[in-house]
FILUM-529740 format. One record per atom (N, C-alpha, C): residue number from 1; residue in three letters; atom name; x, y, z. Coordinates in Angstrom, 1 decimal, always signed. Atoms other than C-alpha are relative to their C-alpha. Layout:
BEGIN
> NUM_ALA_CA_X_Y_Z
...
This chain:
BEGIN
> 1_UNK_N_+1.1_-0.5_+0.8
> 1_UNK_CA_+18.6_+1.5_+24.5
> 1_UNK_C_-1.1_-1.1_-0.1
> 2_UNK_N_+1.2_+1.0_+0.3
> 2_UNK_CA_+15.0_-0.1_+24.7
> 2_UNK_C_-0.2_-0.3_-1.3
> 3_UNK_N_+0.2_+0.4_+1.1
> 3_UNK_CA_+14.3_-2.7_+22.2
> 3_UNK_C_-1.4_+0.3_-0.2
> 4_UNK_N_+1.4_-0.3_+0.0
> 4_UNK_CA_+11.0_-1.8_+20.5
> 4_UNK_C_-0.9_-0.7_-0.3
> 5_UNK_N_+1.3_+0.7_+0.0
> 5_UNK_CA_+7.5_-2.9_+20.5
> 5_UNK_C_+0.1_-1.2_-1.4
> 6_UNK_N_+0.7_+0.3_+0.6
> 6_UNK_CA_+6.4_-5.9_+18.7
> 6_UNK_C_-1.3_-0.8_+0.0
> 7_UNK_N_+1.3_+0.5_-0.2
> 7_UNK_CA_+3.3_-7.2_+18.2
> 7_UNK_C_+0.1_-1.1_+0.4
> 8_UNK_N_-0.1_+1.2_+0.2
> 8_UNK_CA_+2.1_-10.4_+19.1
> 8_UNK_C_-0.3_-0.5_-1.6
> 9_UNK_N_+0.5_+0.5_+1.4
> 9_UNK_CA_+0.7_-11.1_+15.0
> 9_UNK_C_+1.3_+0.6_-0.5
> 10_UNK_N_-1.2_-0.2_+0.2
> 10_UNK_CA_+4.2_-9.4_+14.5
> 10_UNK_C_+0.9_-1.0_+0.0
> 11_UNK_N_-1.1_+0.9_-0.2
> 11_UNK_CA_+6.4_-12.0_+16.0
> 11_UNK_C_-0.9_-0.8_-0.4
> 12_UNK_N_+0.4_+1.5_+0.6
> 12_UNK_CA_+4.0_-14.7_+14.8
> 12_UNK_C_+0.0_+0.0_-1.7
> 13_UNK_N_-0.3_-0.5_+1.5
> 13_UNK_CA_+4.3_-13.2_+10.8
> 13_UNK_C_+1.9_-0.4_-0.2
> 14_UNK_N_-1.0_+0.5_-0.1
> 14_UNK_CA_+7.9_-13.6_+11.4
> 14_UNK_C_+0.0_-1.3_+0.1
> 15_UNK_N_-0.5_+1.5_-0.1
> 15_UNK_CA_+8.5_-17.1_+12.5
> 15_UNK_C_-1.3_-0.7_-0.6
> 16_UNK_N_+0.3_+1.0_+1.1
> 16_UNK_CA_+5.5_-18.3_+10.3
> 16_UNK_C_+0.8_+0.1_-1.2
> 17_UNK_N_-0.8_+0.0_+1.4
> 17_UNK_CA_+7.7_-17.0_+7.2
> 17_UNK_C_+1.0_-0.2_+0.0
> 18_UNK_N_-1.4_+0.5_-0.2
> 18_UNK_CA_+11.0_-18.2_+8.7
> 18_UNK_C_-0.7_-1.6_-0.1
> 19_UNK_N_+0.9_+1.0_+0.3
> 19_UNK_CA_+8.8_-21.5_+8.6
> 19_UNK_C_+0.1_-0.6_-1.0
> 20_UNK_N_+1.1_+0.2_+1.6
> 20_UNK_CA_+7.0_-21.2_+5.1
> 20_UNK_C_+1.1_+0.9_-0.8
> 21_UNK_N_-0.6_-0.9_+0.7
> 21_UNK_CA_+9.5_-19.3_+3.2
> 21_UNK_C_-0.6_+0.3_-1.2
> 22_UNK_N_-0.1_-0.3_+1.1
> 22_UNK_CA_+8.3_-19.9_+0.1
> 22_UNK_C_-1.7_+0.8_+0.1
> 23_UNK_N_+1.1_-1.1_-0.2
> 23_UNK_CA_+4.9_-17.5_+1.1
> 23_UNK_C_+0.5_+1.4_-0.1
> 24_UNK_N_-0.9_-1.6_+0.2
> 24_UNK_CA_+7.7_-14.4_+0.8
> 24_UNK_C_-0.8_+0.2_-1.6
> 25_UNK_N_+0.2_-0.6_+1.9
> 25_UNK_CA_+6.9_-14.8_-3.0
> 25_UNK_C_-2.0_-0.2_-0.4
> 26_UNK_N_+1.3_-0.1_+0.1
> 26_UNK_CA_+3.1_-15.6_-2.7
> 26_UNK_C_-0.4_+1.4_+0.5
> 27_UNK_N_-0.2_-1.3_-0.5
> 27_UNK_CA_+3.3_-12.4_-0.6
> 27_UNK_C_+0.1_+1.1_-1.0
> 28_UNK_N_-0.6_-1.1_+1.1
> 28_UNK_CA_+4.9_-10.5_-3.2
> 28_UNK_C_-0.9_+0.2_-1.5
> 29_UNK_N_+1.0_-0.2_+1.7
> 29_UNK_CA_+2.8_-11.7_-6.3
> 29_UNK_C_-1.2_+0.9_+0.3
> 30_UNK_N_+1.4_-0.5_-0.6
> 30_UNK_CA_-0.5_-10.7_-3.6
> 30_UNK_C_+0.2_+1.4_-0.6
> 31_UNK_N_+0.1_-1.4_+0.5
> 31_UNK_CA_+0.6_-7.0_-3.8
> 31_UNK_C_+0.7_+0.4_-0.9
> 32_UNK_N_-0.2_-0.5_+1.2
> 32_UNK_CA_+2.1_-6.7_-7.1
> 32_UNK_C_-1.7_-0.1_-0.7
> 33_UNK_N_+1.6_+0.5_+0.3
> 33_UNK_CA_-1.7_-7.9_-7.7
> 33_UNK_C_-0.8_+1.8_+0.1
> 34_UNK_N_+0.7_-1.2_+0.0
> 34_UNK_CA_-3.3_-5.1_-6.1
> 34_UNK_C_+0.4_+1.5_-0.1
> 35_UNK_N_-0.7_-0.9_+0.0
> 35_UNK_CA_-0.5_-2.6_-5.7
> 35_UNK_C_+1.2_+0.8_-0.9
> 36_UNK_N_-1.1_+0.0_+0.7
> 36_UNK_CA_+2.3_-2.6_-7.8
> 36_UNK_C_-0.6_+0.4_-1.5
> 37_UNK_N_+0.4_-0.1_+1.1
> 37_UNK_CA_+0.6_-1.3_-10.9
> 37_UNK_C_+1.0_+0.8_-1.5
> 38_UNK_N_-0.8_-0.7_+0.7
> 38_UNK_CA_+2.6_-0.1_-14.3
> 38_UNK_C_-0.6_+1.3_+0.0
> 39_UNK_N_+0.5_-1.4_+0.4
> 39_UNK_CA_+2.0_+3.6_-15.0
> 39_UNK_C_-0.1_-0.3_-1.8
> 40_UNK_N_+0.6_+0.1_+1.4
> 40_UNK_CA_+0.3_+4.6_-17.8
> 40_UNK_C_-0.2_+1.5_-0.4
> 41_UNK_N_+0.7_-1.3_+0.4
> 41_UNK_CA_+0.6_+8.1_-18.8
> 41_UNK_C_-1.2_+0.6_-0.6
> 42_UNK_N_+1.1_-0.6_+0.6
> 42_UNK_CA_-2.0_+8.5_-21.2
> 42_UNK_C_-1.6_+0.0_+1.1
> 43_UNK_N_+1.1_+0.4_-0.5
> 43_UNK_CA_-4.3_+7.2_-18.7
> 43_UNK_C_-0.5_+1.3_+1.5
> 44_UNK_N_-0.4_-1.3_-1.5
> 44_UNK_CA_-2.8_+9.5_-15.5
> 44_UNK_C_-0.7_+1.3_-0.7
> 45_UNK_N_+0.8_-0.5_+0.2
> 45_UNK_CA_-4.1_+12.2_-17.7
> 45_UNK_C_-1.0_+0.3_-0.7
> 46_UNK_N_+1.4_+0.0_+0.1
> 46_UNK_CA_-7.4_+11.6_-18.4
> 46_UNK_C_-0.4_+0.0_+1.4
> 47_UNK_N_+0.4_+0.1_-0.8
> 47_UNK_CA_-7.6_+10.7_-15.1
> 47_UNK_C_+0.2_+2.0_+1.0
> 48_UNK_N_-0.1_-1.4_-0.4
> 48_UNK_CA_-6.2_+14.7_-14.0
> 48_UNK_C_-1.0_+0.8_-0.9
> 49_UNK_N_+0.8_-1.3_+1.5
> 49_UNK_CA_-8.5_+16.4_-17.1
> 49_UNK_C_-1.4_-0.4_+1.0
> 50_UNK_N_+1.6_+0.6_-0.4
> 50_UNK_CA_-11.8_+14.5_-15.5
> 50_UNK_C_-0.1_+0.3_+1.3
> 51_UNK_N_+0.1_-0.1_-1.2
> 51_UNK_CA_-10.9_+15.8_-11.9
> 51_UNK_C_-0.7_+1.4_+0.2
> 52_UNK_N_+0.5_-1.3_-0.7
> 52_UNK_CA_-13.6_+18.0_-10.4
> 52_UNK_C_+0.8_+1.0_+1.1
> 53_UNK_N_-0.2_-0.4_-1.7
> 53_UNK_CA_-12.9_+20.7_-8.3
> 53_UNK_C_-1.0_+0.0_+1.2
> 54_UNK_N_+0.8_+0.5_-1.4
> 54_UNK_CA_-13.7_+20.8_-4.6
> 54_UNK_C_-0.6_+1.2_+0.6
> 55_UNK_N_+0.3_-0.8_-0.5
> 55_UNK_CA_-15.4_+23.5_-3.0
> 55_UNK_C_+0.5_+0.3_+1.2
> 56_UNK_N_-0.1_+0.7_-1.7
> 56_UNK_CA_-13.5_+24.4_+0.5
> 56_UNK_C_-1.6_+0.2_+0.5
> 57_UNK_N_+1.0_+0.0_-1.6
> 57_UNK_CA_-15.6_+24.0_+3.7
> 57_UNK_C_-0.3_+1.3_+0.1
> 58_UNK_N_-0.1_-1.3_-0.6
> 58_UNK_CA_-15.5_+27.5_+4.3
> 58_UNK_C_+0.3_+1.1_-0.6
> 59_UNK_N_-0.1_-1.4_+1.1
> 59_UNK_CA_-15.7_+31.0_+2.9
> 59_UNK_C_+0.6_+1.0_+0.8
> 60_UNK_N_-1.2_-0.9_-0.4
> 60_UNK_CA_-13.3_+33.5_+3.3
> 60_UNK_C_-0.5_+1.6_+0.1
> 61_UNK_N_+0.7_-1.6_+0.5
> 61_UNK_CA_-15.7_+36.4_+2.7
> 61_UNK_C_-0.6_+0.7_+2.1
C-alpha cells in the first residue's frame, strides 16, 4: 500500500515540533484564541432572529 503524500512544510511542521515541543501548547492557546469559542445561547439567538433572508438566484416561475 502506497504511503501518502506529504508536504514539504508538512514534514518540516513535524520535525520543527518534535524539536520545539513546547509550541504544541502555544499552538493550542493560538486557536483556542480565535477558534475555540464558548457558546452562548442567548447570543446564538439573536444572532438566528437578526438573519435576513436570501433571495435564490433564480425564479421558478
Amino acid at each position: 500500500m502506497p504511503k501518502p503524500y506529504d508536504s514539504e512544510f508538512t514534514i518540516f511542521m513535524r520535525e520543527w515540533l518534535e524539536k520545539h515541543p513546547e509550541q504544541r501548547e502555544v499552538r493550542e492557546t493560538g486557536r483556542a484564541l480565535w477558534w475555540d469559542k464558548p457558546q452562548d445561547a442567548k447570543a446564538q439567538r439573536g444572532h438566528e432572529a437578526a438573519r435576513v433572508p436570501v433571495k435564490p438566484y433564480y425564479s421558478s416561475n
